[in-house]
Structure formats: structure tokens, C-alpha cells
DODO-511503 format. One line per field, with one value per residue: z negated, y, x of N, C-alpha, C, CB in turn; residue in three letters; residue number from 1. Coordinates in steps of 0.001 Angstrom, whole numbers. Glycine has a CB too. Layout:
nc3 Z, ...;
nc2 Y, ...;
nc1 X, ...;
cac3 Z, ...;
cac2 Y, ...;
cac1 X, ...;
cc3 Z, ...;
cc2 Y, ...;
cc1 X, ...;
cbc3 Z, ...;
cbc2 Y, ...;
cbc1 X, ...;
rest ALA, ...;
nr NUM, ...;
//
This chain:
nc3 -25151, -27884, -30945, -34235, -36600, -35371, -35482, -38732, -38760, -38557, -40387, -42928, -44574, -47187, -50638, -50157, -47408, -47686, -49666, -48113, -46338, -47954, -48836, -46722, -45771, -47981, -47304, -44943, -45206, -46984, -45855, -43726, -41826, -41667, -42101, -45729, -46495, -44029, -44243, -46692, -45569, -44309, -45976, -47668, -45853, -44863, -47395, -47985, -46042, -46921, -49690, -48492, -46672, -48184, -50066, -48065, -47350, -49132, -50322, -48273, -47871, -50764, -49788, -47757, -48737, -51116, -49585, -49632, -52258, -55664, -55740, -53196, -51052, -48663, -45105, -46693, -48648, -52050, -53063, -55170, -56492, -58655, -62130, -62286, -64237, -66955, -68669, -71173, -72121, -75150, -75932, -75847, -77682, -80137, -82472, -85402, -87020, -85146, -83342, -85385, -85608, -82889, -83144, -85136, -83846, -81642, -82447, -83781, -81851, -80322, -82217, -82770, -79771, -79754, -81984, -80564, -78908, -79954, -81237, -79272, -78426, -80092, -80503, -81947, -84930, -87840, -90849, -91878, -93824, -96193, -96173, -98473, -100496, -100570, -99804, -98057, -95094, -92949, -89719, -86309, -82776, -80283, -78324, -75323, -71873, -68559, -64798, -62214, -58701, -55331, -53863, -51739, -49389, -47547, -44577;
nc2 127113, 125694, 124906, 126063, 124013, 121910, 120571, 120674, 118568, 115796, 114595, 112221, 112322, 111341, 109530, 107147, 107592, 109906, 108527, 107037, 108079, 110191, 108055, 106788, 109093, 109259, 106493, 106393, 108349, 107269, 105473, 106861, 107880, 110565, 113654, 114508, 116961, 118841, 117760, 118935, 121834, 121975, 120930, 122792, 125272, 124272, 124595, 127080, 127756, 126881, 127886, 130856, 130651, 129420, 131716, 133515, 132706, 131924, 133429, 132997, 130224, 130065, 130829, 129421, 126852, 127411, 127304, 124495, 123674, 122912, 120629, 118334, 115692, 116210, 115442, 113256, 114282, 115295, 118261, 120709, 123276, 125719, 127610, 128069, 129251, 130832, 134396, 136169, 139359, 141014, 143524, 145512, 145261, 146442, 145276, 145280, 143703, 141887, 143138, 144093, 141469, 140800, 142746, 142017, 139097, 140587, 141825, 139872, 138033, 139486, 139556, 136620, 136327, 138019, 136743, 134089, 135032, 135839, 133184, 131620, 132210, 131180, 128700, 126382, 124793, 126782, 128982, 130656, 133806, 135279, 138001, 139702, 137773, 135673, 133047, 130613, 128269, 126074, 126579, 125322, 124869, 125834, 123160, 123304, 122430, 121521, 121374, 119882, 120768, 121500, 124635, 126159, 128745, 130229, 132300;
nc1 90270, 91344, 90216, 90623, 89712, 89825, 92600, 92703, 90223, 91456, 92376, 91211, 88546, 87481, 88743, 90187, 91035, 92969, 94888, 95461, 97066, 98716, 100487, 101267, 102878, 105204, 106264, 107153, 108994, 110787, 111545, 113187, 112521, 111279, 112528, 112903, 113010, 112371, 109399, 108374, 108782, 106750, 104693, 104804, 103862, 101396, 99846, 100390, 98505, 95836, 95686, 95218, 93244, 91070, 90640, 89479, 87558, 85320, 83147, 81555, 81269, 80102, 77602, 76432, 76551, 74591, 72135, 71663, 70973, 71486, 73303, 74403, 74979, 77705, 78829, 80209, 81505, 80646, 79079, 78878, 76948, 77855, 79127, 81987, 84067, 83678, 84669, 85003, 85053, 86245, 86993, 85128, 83346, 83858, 84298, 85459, 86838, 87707, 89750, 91311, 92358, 93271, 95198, 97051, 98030, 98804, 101162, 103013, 103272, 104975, 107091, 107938, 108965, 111042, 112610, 112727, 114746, 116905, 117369, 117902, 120649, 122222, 124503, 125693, 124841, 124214, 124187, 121414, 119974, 117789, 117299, 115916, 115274, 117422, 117450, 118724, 119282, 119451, 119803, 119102, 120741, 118617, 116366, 117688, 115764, 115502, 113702, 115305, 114820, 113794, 113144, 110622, 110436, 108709, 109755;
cac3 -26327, -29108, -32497, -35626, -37550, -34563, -35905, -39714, -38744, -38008, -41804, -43081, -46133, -48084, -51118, -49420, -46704, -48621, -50580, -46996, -45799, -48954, -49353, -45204, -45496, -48423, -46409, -43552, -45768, -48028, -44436, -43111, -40394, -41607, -43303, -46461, -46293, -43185, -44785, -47574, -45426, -43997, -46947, -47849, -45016, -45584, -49028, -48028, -45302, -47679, -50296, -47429, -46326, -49022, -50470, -47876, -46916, -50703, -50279, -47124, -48031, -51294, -49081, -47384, -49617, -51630, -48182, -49718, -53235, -56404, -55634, -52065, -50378, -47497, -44530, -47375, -49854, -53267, -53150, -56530, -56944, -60211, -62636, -62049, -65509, -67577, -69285, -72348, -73270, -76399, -76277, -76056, -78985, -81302, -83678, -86714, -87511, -83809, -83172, -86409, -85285, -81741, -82693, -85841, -82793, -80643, -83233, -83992, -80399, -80121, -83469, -82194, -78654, -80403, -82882, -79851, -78108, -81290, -81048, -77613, -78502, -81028, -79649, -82799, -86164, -88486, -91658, -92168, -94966, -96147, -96769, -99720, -101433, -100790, -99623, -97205, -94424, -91666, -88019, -85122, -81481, -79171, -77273, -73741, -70754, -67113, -64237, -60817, -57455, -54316, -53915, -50234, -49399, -46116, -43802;
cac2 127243, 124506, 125582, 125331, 123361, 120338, 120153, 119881, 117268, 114928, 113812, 111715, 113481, 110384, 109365, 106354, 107959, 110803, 108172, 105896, 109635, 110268, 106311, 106877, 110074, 109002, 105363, 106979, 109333, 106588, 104713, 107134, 108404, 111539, 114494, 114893, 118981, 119305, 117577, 119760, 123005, 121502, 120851, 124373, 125692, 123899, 125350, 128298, 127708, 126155, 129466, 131761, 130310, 129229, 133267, 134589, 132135, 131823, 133704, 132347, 128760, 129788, 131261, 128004, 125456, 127627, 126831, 123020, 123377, 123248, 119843, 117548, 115397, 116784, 114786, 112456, 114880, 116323, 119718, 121258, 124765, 125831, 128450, 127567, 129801, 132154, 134499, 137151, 140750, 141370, 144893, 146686, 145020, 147307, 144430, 145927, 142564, 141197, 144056, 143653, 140215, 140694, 143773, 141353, 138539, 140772, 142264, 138611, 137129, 140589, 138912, 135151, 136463, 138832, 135883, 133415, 135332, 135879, 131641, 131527, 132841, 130320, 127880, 125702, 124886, 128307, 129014, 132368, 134015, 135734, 139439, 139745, 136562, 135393, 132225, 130106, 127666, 125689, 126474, 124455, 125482, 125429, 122351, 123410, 120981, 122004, 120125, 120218, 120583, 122371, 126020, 126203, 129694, 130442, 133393;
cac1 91132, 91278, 88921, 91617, 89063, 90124, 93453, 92193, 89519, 92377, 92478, 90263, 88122, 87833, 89993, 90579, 91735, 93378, 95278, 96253, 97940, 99830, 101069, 102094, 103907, 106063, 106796, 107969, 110165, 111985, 112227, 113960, 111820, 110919, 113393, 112200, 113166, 111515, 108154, 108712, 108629, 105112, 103788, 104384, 103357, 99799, 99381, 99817, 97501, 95051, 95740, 94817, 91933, 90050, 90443, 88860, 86024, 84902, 82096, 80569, 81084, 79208, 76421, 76299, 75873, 73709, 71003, 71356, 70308, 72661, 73993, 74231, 76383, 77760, 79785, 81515, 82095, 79677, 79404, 78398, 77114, 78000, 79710, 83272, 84723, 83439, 84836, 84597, 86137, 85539, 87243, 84031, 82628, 83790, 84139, 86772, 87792, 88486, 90653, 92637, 93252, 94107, 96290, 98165, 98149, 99931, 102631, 103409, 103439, 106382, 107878, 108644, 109513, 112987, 112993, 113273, 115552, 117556, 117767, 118575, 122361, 123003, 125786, 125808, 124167, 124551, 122928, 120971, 120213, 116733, 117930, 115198, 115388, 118782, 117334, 119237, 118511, 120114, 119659, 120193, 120637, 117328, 117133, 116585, 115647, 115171, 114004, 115817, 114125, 114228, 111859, 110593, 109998, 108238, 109873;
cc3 -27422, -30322, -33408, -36248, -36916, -35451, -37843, -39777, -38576, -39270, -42031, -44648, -47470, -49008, -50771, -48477, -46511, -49170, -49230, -46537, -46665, -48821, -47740, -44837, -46416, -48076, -45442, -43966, -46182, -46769, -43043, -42014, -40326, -42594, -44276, -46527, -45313, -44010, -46523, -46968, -44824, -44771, -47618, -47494, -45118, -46446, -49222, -47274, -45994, -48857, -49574, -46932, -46947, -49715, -49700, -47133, -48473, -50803, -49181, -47409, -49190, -50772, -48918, -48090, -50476, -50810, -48965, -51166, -54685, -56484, -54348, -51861, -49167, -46519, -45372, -48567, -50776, -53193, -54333, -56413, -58306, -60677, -62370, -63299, -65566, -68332, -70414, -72516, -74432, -76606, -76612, -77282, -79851, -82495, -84475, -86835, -86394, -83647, -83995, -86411, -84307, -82543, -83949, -84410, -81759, -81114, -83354, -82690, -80128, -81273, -82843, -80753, -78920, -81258, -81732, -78883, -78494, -81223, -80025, -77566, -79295, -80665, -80516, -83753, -87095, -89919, -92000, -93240, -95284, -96988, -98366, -100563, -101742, -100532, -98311, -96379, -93233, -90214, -86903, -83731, -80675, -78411, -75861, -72527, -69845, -66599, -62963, -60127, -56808, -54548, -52119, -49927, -47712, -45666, -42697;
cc2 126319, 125209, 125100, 124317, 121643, 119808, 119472, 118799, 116079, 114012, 113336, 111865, 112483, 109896, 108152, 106789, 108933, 109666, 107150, 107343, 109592, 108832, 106422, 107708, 109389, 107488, 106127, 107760, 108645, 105540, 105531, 108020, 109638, 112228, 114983, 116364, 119290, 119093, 118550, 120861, 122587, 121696, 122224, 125393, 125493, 124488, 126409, 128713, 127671, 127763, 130418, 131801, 129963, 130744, 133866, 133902, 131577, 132302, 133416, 131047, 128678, 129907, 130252, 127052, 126384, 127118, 124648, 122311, 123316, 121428, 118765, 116899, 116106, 116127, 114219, 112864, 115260, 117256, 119944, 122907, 125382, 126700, 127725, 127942, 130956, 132809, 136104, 137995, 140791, 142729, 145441, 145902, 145517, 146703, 144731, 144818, 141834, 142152, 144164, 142337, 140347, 141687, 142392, 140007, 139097, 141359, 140541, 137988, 137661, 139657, 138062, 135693, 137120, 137543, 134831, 133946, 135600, 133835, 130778, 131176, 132103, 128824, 126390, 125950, 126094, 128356, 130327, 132202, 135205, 137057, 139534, 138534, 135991, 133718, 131438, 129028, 127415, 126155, 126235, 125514, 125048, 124542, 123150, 122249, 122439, 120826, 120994, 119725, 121668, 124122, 126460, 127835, 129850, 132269, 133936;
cc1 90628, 91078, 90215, 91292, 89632, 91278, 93140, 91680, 90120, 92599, 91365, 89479, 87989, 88846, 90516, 91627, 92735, 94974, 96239, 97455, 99083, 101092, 102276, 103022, 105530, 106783, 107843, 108946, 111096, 112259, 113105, 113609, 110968, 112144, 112801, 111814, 112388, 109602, 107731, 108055, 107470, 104261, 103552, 103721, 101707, 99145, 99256, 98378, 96147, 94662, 94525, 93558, 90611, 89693, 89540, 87161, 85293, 83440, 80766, 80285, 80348, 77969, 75868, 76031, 74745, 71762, 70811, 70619, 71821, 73959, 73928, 75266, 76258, 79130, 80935, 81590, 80561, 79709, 78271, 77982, 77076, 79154, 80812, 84071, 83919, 84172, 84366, 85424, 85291, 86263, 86362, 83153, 82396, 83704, 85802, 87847, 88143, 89843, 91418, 93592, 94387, 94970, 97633, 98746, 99361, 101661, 103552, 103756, 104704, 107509, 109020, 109163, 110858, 113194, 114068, 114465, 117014, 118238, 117976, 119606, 122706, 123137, 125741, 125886, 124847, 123844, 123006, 120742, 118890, 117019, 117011, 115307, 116612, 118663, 117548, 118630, 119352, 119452, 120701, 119630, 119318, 117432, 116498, 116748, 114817, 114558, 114377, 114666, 114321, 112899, 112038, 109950, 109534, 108722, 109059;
cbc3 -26830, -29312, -33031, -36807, -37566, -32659, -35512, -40153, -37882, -37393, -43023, -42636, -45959, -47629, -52411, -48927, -46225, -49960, -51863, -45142, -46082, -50584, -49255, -44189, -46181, -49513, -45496, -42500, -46868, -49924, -43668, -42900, -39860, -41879, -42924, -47358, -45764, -41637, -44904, -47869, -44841, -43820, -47870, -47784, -44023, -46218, -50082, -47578, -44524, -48374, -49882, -46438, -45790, -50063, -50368, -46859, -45571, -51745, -50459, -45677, -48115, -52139, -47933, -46938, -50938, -51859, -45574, -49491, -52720, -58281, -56731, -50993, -50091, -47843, -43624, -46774, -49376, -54546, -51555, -57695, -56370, -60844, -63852, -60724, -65502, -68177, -68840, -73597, -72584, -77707, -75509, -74410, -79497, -81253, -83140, -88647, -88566, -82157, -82982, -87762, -84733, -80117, -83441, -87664, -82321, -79623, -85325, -84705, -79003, -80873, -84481, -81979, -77772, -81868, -83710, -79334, -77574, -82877, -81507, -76778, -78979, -82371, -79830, -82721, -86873, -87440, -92897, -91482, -95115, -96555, -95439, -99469, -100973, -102403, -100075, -97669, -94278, -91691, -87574, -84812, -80683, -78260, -77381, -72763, -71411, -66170, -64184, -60318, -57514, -52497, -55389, -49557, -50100, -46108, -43403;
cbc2 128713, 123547, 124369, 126088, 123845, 120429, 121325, 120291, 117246, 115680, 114556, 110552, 114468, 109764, 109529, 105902, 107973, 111188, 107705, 105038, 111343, 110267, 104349, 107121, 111814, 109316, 104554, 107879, 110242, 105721, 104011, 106190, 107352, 111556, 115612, 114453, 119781, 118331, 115818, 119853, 123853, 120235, 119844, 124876, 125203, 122840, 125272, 129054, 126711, 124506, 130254, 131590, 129563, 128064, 134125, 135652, 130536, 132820, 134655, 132327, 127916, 130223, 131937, 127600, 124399, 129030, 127069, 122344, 121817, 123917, 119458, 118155, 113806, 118365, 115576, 112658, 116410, 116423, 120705, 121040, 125419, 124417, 128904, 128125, 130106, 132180, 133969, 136648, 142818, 140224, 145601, 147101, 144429, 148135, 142544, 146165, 141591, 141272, 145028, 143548, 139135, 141064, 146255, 140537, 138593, 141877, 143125, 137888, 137373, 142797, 137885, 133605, 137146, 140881, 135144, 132932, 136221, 136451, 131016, 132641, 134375, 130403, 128846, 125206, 123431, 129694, 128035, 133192, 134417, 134767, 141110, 139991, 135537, 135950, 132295, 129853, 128322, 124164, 127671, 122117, 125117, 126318, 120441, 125030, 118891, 122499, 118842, 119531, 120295, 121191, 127908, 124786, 130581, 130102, 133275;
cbc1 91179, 92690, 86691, 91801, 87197, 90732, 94412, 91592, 88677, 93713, 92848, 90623, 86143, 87746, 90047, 89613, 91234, 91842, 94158, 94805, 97047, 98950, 99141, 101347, 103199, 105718, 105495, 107130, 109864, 111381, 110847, 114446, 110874, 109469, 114069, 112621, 114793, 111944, 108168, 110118, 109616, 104819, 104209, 104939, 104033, 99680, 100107, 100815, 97698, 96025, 97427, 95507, 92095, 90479, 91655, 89966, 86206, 85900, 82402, 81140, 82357, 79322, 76507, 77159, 77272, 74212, 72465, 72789, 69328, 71825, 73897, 73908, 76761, 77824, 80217, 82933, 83205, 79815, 79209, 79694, 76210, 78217, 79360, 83883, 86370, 82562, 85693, 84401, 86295, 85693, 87704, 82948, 82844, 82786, 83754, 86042, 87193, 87385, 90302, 92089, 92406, 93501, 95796, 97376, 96882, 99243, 102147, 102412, 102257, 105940, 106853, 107349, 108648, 113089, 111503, 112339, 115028, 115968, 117055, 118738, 122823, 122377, 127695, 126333, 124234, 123868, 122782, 119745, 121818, 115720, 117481, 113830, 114698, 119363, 116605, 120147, 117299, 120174, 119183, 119682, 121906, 116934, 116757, 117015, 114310, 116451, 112764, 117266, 112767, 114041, 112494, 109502, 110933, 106243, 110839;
rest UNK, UNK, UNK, UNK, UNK, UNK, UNK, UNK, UNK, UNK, UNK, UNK, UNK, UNK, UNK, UNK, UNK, UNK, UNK, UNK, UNK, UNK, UNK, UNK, UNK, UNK, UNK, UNK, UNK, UNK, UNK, UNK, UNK, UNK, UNK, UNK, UNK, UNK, UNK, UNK, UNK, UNK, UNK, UNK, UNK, UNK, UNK, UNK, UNK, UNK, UNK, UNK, UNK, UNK, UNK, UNK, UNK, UNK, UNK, UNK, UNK, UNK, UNK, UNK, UNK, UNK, UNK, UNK, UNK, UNK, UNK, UNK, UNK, UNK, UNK, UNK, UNK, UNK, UNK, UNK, UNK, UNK, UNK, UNK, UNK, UNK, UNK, UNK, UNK, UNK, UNK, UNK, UNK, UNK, UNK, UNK, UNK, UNK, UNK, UNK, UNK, UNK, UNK, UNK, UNK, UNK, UNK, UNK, UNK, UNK, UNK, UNK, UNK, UNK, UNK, UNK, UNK, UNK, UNK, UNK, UNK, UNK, UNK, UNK, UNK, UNK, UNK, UNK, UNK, UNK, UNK, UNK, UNK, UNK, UNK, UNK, UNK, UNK, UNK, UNK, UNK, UNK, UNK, UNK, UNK, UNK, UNK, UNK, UNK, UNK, UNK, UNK, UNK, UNK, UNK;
nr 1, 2, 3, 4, 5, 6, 7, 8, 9, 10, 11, 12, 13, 14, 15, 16, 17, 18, 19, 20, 21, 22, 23, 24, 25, 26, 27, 28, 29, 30, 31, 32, 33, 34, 35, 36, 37, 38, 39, 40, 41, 42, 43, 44, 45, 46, 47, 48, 49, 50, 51, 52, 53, 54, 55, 56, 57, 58, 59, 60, 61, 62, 63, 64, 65, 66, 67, 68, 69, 70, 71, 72, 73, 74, 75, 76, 77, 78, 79, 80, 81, 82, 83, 84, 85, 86, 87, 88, 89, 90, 91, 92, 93, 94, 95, 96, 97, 98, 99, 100, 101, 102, 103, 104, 105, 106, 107, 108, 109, 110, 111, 112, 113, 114, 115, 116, 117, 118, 119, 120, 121, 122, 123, 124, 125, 126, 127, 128, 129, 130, 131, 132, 133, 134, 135, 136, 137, 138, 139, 140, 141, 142, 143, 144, 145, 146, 147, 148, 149, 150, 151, 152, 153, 154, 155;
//
């Protein structure tokens, strides 16, 4: 029975060779000789592959290089061992004045989100009107921009 890892080894780990792959797939696509949709549901397929696999070997492959020291090459590639992100709660701080922030932070973040949703619905330019002051003000419609593309879902 044929080891999975065979089929991976088939690329070449180099950005050289990384960069000849890419340059060869999209040739062969704008020449016709591959369906883009099909290379599409590949490439998806991969990523998930790629997803999947890196989740659950995360902790062995740190094991492993840890055996080499905090930095080596290894067949081509650098391998680094090193904090990847840190981060901070500050809930349990018990700090008065963090917690007055975050909580004004989060009333306000609620604010602009009914505000924006409030300026969503408006079709063309309007002018409001500042219930307490009586002070007026043009508003225009939100620009919005999309972009098209396909969404490959794997069954």
C-alpha cells in the first residue's frame, strides 16, 4: 500500500519550485487544457486537506523539531520554534478603568452597528435633523462594493 506522504512529495518544497507549479497550473488553465472549476474543486479539496492535517499533527511536529533546537534547516525549508501569538485577558484584572472602557467600547460598537444599519436603507441623499439642537446635515447613501467569485463547497 502506497504511504500518503508519496503523493505530497511530488511537489517540489522550494519557492522556486513552488512558484514553477503555480506559473504551470495557471498556463495550462488560460490554454485551455485544464477546467478552471474542476481546478478550483482541487484546490479546495487540498485546503481542506492541508486544514485537516496540519490541526491534528500540530503537536507532534512541535515535538519534533523541538529534538533540533529552536532554529534548523530542515530538507530545504527553516523551521523556527517560536511563540507564534500571544495573547491577554484582562477580565480578571479587576482594573475599574479597563472595564469602564471595554463596557463604553461595547455600548458604542452596539451604537454604529443600529446607526449603520439605519444607513443601509437610505436610497438617496436626505437631510437629518439633531432632535436636541435642531441642527441639520446632509446624508448620502452608503457606497457599497462587492466582489464576484465562485464558493466551492466540498460534499
Amino acid at each position: 500500500m502506497e504511504k500518503a506522504i508519496s503523493t505530497i512529495t511530488n511537489f517540489v518544497t522550494s519557492k522556486d519550485g513552488i512558484t514553477k507549479f503555480v506559473n504551470q497550473c495557471v498556463s495550462e488553465i488560460e490554454a485551455g487544457l485544464i477546467d478552471p472549476l474542476h481546478m478550483s474543486i482541487y484546490l479546495k479539496t487540498m485546503e481542506k486537506i492541508i486544514k485537516g492535517i496540519q490541526a491534528k499533527i500540530k503537536a507532534s511536529a512541535l515535538t519534533e523539531a523541538e529534538k533540533y533546537g529552536k532554529s534548523f534547516d530542515f530538507r530545504g525549508a527553516k523551521i523556527d520554534v517560536s511563540e507564534l501569538g500571544t495573547e491577554y485577558d484582562y477580565v480578571n484584572c479587576c482594573d475599574v478603568v479597563w472595564n469602564d472602557l471595554n463596557k463604553q467600547i461595547a455600548e458604542l460598537s452596539d451604537k454604529r452597528k443600529e446607526r449603520e444599519a439605519m444607513l443601509k436603507t437610505i436610497k438617496e441623499p436626505m437631510t437629518l435633523a439633531d432632535p436636541d439642537t435642531g441642527e441639520t446635515w446632509q446624508v448620502n447613501p452608503a457606497i457599497k462594493t462587492s466582489t464576484s467569485g465562485i464558493k466551492v463547497t466540498i460534499k
